[in-house]
C-alpha positions as CSV (number, residue, x, y, z in Angstrom):
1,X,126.7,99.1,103.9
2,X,123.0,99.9,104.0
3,X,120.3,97.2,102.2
4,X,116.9,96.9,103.2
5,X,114.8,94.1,102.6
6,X,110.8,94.8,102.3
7,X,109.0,91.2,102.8
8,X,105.3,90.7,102.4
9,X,103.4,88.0,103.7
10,X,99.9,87.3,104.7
11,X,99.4,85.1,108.1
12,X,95.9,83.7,109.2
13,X,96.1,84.6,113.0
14,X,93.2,82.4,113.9
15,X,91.3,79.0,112.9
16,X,88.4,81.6,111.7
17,X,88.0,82.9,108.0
18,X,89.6,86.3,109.3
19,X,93.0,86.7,108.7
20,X,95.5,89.7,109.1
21,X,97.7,91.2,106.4
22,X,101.4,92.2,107.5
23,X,104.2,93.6,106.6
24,X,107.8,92.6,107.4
25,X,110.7,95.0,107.2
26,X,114.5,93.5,108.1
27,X,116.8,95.9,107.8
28,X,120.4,96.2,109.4
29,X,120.1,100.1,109.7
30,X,120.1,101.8,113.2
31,X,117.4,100.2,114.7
32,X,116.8,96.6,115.1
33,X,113.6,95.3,113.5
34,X,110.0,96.9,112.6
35,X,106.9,95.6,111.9
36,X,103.4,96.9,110.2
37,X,100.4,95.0,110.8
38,X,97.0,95.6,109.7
39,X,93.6,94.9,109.2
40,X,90.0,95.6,108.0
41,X,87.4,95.8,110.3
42,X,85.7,92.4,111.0
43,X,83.9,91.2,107.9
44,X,82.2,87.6,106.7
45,X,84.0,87.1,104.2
46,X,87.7,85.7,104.4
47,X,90.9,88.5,103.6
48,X,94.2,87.3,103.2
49,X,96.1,90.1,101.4
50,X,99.1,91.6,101.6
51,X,98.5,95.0,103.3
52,X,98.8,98.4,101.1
53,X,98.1,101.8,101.8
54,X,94.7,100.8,100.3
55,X,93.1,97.7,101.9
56,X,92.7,98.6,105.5
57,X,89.5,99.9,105.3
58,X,89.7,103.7,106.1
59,X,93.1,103.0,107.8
60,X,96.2,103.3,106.2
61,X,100.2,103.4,106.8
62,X,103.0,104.7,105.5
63,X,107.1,103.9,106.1
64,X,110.3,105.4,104.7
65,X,113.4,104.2,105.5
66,X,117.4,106.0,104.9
67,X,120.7,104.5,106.5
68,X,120.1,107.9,108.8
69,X,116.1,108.0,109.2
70,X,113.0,105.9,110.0
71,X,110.4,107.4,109.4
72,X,106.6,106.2,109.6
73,X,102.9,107.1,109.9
74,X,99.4,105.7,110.3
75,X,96.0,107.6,109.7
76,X,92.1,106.6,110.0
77,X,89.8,108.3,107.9
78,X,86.5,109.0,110.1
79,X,83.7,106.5,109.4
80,X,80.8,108.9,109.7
81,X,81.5,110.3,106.5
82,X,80.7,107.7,104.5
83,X,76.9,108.4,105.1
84,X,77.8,111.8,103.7
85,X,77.4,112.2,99.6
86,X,80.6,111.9,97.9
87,X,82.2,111.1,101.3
88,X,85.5,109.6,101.3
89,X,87.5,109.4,104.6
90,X,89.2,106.7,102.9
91,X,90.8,108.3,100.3
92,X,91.5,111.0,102.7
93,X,93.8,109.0,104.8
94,X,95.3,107.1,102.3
95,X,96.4,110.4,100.2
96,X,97.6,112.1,103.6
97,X,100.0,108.9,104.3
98,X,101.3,109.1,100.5
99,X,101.6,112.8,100.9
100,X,103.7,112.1,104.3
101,X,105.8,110.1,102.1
102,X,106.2,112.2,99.3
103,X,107.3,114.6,101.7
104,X,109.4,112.7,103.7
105,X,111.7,111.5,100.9
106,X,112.2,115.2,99.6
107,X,113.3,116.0,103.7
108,X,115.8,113.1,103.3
109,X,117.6,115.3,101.4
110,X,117.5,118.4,102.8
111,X,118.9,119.2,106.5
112,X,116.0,120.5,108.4
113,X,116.4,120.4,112.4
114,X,114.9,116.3,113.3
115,X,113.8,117.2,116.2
116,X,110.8,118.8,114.1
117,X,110.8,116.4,111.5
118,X,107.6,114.7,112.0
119,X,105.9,118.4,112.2
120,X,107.2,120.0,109.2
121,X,106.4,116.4,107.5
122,X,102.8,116.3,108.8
123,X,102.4,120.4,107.8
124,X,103.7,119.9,104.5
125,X,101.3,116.9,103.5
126,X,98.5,118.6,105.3
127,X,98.7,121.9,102.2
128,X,99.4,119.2,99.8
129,X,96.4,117.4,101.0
130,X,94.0,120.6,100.7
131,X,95.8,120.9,97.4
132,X,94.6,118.4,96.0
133,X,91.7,116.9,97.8
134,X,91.0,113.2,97.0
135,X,87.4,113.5,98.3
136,X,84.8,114.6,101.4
137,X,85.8,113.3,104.5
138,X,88.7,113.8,107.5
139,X,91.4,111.7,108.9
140,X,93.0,111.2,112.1
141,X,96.8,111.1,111.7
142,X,100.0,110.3,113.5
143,X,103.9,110.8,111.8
144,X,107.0,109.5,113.7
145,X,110.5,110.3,112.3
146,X,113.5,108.5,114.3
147,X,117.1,109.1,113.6
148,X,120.1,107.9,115.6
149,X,122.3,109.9,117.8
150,X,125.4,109.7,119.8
151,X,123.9,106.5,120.7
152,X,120.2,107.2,121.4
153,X,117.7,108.0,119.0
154,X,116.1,111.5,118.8
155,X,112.3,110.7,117.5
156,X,110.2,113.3,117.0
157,X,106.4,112.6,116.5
158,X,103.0,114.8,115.5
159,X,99.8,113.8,116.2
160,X,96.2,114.6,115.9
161,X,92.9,112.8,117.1
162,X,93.5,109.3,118.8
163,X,95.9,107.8,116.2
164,X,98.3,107.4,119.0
165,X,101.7,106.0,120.1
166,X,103.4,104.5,123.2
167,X,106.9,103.9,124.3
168,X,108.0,100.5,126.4
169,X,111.5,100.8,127.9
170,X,113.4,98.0,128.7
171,X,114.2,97.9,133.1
172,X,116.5,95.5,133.8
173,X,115.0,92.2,132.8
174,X,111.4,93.1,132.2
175,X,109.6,96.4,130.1
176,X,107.9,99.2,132.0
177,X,105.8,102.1,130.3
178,X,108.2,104.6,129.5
179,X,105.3,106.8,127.6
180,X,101.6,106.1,127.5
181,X,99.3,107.4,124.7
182,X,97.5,110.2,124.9
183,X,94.6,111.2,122.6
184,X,92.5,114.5,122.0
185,X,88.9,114.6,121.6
186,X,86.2,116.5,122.1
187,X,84.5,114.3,124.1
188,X,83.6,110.7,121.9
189,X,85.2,112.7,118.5
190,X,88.6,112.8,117.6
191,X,90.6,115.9,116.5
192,X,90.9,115.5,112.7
193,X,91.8,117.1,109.4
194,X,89.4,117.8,106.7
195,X,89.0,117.9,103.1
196,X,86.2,120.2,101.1
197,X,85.0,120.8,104.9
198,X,83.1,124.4,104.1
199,X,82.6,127.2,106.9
200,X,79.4,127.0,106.6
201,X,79.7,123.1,107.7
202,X,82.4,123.9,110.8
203,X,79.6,126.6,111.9
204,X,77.2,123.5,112.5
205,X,79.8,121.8,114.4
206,X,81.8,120.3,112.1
207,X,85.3,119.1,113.5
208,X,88.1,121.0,110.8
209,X,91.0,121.2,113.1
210,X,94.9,122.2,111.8
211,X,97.8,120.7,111.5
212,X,99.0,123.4,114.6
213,X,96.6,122.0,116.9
214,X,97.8,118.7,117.0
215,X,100.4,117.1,119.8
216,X,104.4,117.6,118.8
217,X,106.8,115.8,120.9
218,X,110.4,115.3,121.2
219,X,111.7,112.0,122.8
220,X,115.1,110.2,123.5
221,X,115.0,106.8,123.4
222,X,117.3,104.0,123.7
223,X,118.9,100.9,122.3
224,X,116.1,97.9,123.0
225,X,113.3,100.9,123.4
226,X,109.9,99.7,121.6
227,X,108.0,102.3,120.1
228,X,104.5,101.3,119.5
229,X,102.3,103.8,117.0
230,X,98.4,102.4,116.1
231,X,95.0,103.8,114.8
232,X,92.0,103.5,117.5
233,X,91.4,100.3,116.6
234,X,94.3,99.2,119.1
235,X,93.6,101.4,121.4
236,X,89.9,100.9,121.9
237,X,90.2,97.0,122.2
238,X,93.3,96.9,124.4
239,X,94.1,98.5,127.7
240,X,97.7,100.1,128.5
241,X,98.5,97.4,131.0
242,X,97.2,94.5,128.5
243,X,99.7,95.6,125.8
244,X,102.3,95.8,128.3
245,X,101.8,92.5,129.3
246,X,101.9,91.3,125.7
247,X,105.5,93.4,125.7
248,X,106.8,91.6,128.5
249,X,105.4,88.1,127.1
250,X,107.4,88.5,124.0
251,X,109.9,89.5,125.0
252,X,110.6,86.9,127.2
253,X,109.5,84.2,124.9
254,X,112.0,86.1,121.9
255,X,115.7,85.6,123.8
256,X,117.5,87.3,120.6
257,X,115.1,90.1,120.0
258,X,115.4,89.5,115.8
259,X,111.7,88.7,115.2
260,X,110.3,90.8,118.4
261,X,108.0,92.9,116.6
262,X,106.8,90.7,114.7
263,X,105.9,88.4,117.4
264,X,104.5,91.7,119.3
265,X,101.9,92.9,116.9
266,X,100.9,89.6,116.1
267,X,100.0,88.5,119.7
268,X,98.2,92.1,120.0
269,X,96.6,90.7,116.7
270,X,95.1,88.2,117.8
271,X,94.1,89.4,121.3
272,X,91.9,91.8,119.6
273,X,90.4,89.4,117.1
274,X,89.9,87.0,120.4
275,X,87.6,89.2,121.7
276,X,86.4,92.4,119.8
277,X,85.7,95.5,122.2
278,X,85.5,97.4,118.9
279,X,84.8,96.7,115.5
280,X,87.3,99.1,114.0
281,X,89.9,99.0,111.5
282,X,93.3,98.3,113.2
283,X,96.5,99.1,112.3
284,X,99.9,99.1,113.7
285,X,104.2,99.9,113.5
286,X,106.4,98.5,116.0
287,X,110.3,99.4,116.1
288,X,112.2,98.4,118.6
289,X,115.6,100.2,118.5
């Protein structure tokens, strides 16, 4: 019988005054363990909180869970805007993640192909989004939707900007890269939705792009596969081979696998907050399957 168990905890990561909210999620659905972790960009005053779609900055997360689905997103509103009157790229990526879950638990009941999942989610919050905008601003955005079959796990993701994701695939006794991220910008600027973004602002170069433009992808992945999905703020401060190496240290060091993403995006935690490449908003989902 399906139960899940939503945990929340707050764990200092360092001697510092910074801290790093996270979530926990146990479960014994299809998939072994998941993890959220996330954080505000570097501040002087001390945070220990338990993390909400709400206090990460202009980051924010979503996660839906069925005894058939796992389903998940993260989003980063764009800074700039907040220099803009009435700009608010966080509201912007929190109401897109609460749309993507408003969405996602009206798909749960409806059987629509999951190999496009994560599309027809992301499209869907997208017109509820313009809707109803929340404020002035744009988001980058990324949904994942995983569900199990004969024995593998079709995941389908969406994503635009450089909210990205990676896949690490178990080879023998140690992980490999089974899927790098990939990102679009044009040049330093991600792709990103808008809200209250006016022609007359996309004709002096403002970025408005649509859900359609964004990267859809269709992946297979097996029992003990990691899939790793994170804002920028991962991505900017870590290299590919330097969260691979973090993998393969876990892993290692976590014989029975039950606490491995936890362990996994608390080490990347603290890498980052060991030595800051970025001062960014960071926040992360790990499910290993």
């Amino acid at each position: 019988h399906y139960f899940a168990m939503l945990s929340r905890a707050a764990v200092c990561l360092r001697s510092s005054r910074l801290c790093s909210a996270v979530s926990f999620v146990q479960t014994n659905s299809f998939y072994k363990n998941a993890y959220v972790m996330g954080k505000g960009k570097p501040t002087e005053d001390p945070m220990v909180t338990e993390p909400t779609q709400t206090n990460l900055g202009e980051d924010s997360y979503f996660m839906v869970q069925d005894p058939a689905h796992l389903t998940f997103g993260v989003a980063d509103g764009v800074g700039g805007w907040t220099l803009e009157e009435n700009g608010r790229p966080d509201l912007v990526a929190q109401n897109f993640m609460k749309l993507c879950e408003e969405v996602t638990k009206e798909y749960y009941g409806m059987a629509l192909t999951p190999g496009i999942a994560s599309q027809i989610i992301f499209a869907q919050a997208y017109e509820r989004l313009q809707a109803a905008p929340p404020g002035l601003g744009s988001t980058t955005g990324l949904v994942v939707n995983i569900k199990p079959y004969e024995k593998q796990f079709l995941t389908s993701v969406h994503f635009i900007g450089d909210s990205g994701f990676a896949v690490f695939h178990k080879n023998g006794e140690s992980y490999e890269i089974k899927q790098p991220p990939s990102f679009q910008r044009y040049g330093d600027t991600p792709f990103q939705i808008g809200c209250l973004i006016t022609p007359e602002m996309e004709k002096i170069g403002t970025v408005n792009n649509k859900p359609g433009e964004g990267v859809p992808s269709c992946l297979m992945l097996g029992a003990d596969d990691v899939l790793l999905a994170a804002t920028d703020g991962l991505w900017d401060n870590l290299t590919n081979d330097e969260i691979l190496s973090i993998c393969k240290k876990v892993d290692k060091e976590t014989p029975s696998g039950d606490e491995f993403t936890k362990n996994f995006t608390t080490d990347l935690m603290r890498t980052i907050m060991g030595s800051w490449k970025k001062f960014d908003d960071v926040t992360m989902v790990a499910v290993r399957l």
